[in-house]
Structure formats: structure tokens, C-alpha cells
C-alpha positions in Angstrom: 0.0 0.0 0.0 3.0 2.5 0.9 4.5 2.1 -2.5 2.0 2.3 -4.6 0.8 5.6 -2.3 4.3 6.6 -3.8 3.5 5.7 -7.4 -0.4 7.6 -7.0 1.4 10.6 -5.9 4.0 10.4 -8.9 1.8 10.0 -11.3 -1.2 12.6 -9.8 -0.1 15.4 -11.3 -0.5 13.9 -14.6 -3.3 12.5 -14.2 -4.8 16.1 -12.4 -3.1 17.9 -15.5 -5.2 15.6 -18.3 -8.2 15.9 -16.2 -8.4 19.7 -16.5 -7.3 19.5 -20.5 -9.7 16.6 -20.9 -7.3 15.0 -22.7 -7.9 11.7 -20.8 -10.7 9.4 -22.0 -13.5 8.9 -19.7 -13.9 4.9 -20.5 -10.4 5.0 -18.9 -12.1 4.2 -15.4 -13.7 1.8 -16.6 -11.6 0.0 -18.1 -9.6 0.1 -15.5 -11.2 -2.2 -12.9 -10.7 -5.4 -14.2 -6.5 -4.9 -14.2 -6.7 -3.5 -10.9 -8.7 -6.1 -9.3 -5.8 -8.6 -11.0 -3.4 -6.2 -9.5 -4.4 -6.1 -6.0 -4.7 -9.7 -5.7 -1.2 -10.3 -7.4 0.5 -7.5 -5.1 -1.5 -9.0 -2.1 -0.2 -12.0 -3.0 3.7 -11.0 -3.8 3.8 -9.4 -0.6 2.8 -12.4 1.3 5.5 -14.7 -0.1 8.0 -13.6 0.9 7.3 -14.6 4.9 7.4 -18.2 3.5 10.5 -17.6 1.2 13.5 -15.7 -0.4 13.7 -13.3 -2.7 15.4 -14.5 -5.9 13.6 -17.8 -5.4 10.2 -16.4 -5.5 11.2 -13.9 -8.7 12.0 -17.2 -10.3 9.0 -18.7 -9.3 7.0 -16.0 -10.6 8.5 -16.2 -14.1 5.9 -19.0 -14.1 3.6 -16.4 -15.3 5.1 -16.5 -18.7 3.4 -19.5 -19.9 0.0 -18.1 -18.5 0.7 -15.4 -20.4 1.9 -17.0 -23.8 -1.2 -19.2 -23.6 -3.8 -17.1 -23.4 -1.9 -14.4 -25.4 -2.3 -17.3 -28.5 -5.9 -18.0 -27.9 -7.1 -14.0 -27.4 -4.8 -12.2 -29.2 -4.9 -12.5 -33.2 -1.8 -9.9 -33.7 0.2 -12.7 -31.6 -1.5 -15.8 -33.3 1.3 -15.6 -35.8 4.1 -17.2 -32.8 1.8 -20.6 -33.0 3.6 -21.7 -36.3 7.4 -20.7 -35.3 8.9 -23.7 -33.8 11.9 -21.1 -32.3 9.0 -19.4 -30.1 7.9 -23.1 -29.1 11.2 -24.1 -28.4 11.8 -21.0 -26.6 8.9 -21.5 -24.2 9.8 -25.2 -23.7 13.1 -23.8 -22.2 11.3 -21.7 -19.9 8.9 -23.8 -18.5 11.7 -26.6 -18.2 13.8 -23.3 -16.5 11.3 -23.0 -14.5 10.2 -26.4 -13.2 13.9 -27.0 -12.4 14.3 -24.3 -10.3 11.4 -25.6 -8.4 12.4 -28.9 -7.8 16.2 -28.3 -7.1 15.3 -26.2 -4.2 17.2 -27.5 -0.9 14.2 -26.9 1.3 11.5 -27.9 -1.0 10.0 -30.8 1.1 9.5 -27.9 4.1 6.0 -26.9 4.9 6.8 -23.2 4.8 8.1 -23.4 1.4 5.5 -25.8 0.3 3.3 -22.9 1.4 5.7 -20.6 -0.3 5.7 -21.8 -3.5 1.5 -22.6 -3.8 1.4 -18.5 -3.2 4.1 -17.7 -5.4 2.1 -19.8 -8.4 -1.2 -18.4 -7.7 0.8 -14.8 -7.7 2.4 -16.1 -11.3 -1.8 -16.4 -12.7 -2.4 -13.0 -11.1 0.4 -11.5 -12.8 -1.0 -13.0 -15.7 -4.4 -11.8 -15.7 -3.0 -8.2 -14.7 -1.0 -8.4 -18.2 -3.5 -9.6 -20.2 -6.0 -7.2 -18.8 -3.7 -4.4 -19.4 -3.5 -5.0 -23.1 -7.2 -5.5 -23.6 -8.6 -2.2 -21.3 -5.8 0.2 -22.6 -5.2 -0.8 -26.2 -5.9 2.4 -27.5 -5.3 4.7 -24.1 -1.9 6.2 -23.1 -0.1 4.1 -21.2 0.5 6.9 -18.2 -3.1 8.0 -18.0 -3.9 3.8 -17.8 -1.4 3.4 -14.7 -2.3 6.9 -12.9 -5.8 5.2 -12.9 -4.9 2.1 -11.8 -2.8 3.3 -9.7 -5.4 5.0 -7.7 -7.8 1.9 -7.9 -5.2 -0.4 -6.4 -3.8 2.0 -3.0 -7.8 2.2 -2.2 -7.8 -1.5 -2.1 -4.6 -2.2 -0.4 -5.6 0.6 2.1 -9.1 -1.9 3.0 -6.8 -4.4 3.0 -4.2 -3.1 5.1 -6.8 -2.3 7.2 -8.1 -5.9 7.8 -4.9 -8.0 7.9 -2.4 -5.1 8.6 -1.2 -3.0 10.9 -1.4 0.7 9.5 0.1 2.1 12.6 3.8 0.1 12.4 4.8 2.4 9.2 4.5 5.7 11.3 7.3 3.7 13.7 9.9 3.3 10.1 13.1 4.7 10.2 14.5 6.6 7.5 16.0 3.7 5.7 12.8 1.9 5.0 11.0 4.7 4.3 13.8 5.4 1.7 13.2 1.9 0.1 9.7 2.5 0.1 10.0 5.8 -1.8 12.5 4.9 -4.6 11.2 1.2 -5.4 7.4 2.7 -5.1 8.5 5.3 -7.6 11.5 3.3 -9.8 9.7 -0.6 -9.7 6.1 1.1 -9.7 5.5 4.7 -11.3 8.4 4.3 -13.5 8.8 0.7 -14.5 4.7 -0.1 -14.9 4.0 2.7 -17.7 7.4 1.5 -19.1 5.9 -2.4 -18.8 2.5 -1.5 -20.9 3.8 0.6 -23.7 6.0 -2.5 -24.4 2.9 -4.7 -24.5 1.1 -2.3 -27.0 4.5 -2.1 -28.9 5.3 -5.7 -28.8 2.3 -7.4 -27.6 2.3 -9.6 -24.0 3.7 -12.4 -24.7 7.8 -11.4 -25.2 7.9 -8.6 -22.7 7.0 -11.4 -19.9 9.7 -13.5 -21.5 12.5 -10.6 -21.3 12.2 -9.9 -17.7 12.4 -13.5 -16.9 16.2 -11.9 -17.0 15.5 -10.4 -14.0 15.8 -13.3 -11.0 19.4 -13.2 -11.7 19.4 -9.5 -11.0 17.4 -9.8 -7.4 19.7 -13.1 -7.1 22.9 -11.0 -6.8 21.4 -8.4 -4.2 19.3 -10.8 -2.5 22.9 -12.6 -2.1 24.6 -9.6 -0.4 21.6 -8.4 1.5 20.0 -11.5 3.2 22.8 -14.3 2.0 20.0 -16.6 0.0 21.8 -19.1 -2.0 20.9 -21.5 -5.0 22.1 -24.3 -6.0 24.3 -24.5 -8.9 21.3 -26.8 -10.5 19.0 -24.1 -9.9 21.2 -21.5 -11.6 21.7 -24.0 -14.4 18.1 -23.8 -14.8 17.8 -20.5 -14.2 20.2 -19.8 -17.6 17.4 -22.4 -19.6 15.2 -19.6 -18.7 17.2 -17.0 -20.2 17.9 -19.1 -23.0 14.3 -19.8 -23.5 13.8 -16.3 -23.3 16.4 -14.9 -25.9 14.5 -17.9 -28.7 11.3 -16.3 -28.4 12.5 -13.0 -28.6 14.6 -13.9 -31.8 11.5 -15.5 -33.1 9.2 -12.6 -33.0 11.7 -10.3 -34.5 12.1 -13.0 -37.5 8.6 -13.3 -38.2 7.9 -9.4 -38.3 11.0 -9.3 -40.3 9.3 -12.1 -42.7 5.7 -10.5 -42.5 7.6 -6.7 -43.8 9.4 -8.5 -46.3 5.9 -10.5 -47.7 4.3 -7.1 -47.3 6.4 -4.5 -49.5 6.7 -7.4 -52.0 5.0 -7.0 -55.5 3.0 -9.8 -55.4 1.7 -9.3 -51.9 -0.9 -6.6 -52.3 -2.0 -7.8 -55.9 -0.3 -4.5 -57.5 0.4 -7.5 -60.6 -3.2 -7.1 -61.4 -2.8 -3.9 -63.0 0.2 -5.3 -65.1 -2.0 -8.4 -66.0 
């Protein structure tokens, strides 16, 4: 609730600004529900995690998200329908659910009933993160990407906020030092404001399916702070697998570009757009 306070406030004078222009459209509140009822289970969710377990394990965990994501993506989406026939982009998510499944079951602790419990969260916040993706493409395919997340933004701090006030204690944060306070100011605006606009104009650009695959890059990065900061380890199994999903990741990129490269090639050909029949 704190951080995305932070990211409401960031973004409010936008928002406020395209309010008085009117150059926000009104189904933009709207449209805006169903993501933000996604996202407020899915931070809910996140935040709970990690009191079962670490930080660069449940990033990797949540990477499961990715084939949620590619899934639906091929059964809603007809601008990403064209992935279906490349056997780099199946190959590519075979990696990453093999990346993922490995990093699962190589775990030390696994068996433990806290991690159990860890990991049953961390896959129901991998569907949420799903759903949140998904509903982002479809509400805000034709609205600006910052006027979509000041929105949401909004929607989801007045749901954590009845949260917070039925499972939390709202009181505790008026006893935070400076440090956390500092954390919760520059990850709500860097991770949240910043990085959540940046996250849907890549799914409008690029659709949802290869944005979820590129930041499955970004365990490794939590790994190596997470490593410092708390001393989680992984075993070198799990970082094996962890690679696959990079691997899997960098296919399916590839094989995006090479289609779209294919389908410019078809399109400024000659015999594409039936400019023959004139000739004929």
C-alpha cells in the first residue's frame, strides 16, 4: 500500500493535469477495474510470499507467469496468433517452463512446509500477474499508457488501504526509520511509477507475450542483491536452470523479431498486395 501511495502521488499530477485538459478518455475508469482487481490480488499475493520464502527464489518462481501469459496471449490475441507456427517461439517456451520447473524442484528446502506454502502463493501470484498483463492489453489498447497506470494506480492504494486495514497494521509504518522509508519511496516510484507505464507501452509495442519472456532476466538481478543483502543461495542446479530460462527467453524473442521481419518482407513485396493485377 505505501508504494504504490508513492506511485499515485508520482503520477497525480499527470493524471490532475489531463483531467483539467480533458485529454484523458472517460472509459479509462472503466476500463480500469478489471487490471486492478488482478493487481491487487497479485500485489497482495507477492507481498505475502516472501514470509514463506527468499527473494530470488520467488522472482524465479514467478516467471511462471510467462506461460499463463503466452497461452492465453495465443488463444485471445490475433496480432500474436502468428508465434503458434514458429517452432523457435515453441522451443523457446519449452526452455522456460523446463527453466522453470527445475528451479522448483532443485530447491534444498523444498519438502519444508513453509516453502511448500511458499511456493502454492508464489504460483497463484504467477496467474495474477498473468491476468493483470493480459487485462492491461485488452482495457488500454488504444489509451496512453500513463493515464492507464495513474488510474490504476489510484484503484489499487484504495484496495490495499481496505486491506491493510483488515490483515495489517497501518500504525507500524508511522514507527519506520528513514532507511525503509527510503526503500519505500524509490522502489514505489522506480519498480512502480516508472517501471509499470514503461511495462505497458512494451505490451502495446510488442504485444504480452515477449515482454513477460524478457524480464524473466530479471531473477538473476534480485539473485545477486538478494545474495549480499540476506545471503540466499541457489544451487548450482538451480542457476543452471535458471540460464534455460534465459535461454528460453532470448528464442522467443529472436523469433518474434524474424517473423515481423518475414511478414515486412511478404508485405512490401510485388505480389503481396495484388499490385500485378494492374500489369495483368
Amino acid at each position: 500500500m505505501l508504494r504504490y501511495s508513492v506511485a499515485c502521488l508520482f503520477w497525480l499530477p499527470f493524471l490532475l493535469f489531463r483531467l483539467k485538459t480533458k485529454r484523458i478518455e472517460t472509459s479509462v475508469w472503466r476500463r480500469a477495474l478489471l487490471p486492478s482487481g488482478a493487481n491487487i490480488a497479485f500485489q497482495s499475493l507477492w507481498a505475502a510470499a516472501f514470509y514463506y520464502i527468499d527473494p530470488a527464489f520467488m522472482v524465479l518462481l514467478n516467471k511462471s507467469s510467462v506461460i499463463w501469459i503466452a497461452g492465453f496471449s495465443l488463444i485471445f490475441f490475433v496480432d500474436e496468433r502468428s508465434l503458434a507456427r514458429s517452432r523457435y517461439f515453441w522451443g523457446g517456451l519449452i526452455l522456460s517452463m523446463v527453466g522453470v520447473i527445475g528451479v522448483i524442484y532443485f530447491k534444498q528446502d523444498f519438502a519444508a512446509h513453509g516453502t511448500r506454502t511458499g511456493v502454492i502463493i508464489g504460483l497463484v501470484t504467477s496467474l495474477m500477474w498473468a491476468a493483470y498483463t493480459l487485462s492491461v492489453k485488452i482495457a488500454f489498447r488504444d489509451i496512453d499508457s500513463r493515464s492507464g497506470f495513474s488510474v490504476i494506480s489510484i484503484y489499487t492504494v484504495i484496495g490495499l488501504f481496505a486491506l491493510g486495514l483488515m490483515f495489517g497494521r497501518l500504525s507500524d509504518c508511522l514507527k519506520m526509520p528513514a532507511w525503509p522509508w527510503a526503500c519505500v519511496v524509490i522502489s514505489g516510484v522506480a519498480s512502480i511509477a516508472v517501471s509499470h507505464v514503461f511495462y505497458y507501452t512494451a505490451i502495446k509495442r510488442i504485444g504480452a507475450t515477449v515482454p513477460a519472456l524478457v524480464v524473466l532476466a530479471q531473477p538473476f538481478a534480485v539473485f545477486a542483491i538478494s545474495r549480499v543483502v540476506f545471503g540466499e543461495t541457489l544451487t548450482g542446479l538451480q542457476l543452471l536452470f535458471g540460464l534455460v530460462l534465459v535461454a528460453g527467453s532470448a528464442l522467443a524473442i529472436w523469433a518474434q523479431r524474424h517473423l515481423k521481419r518475414e511478414s515486412s518482407i511478404l508485405r512490401s513485396s510485388p505480389d503481396f498486395s495484388g499490385a500485378t493485377a494492374k500489369d495483368e
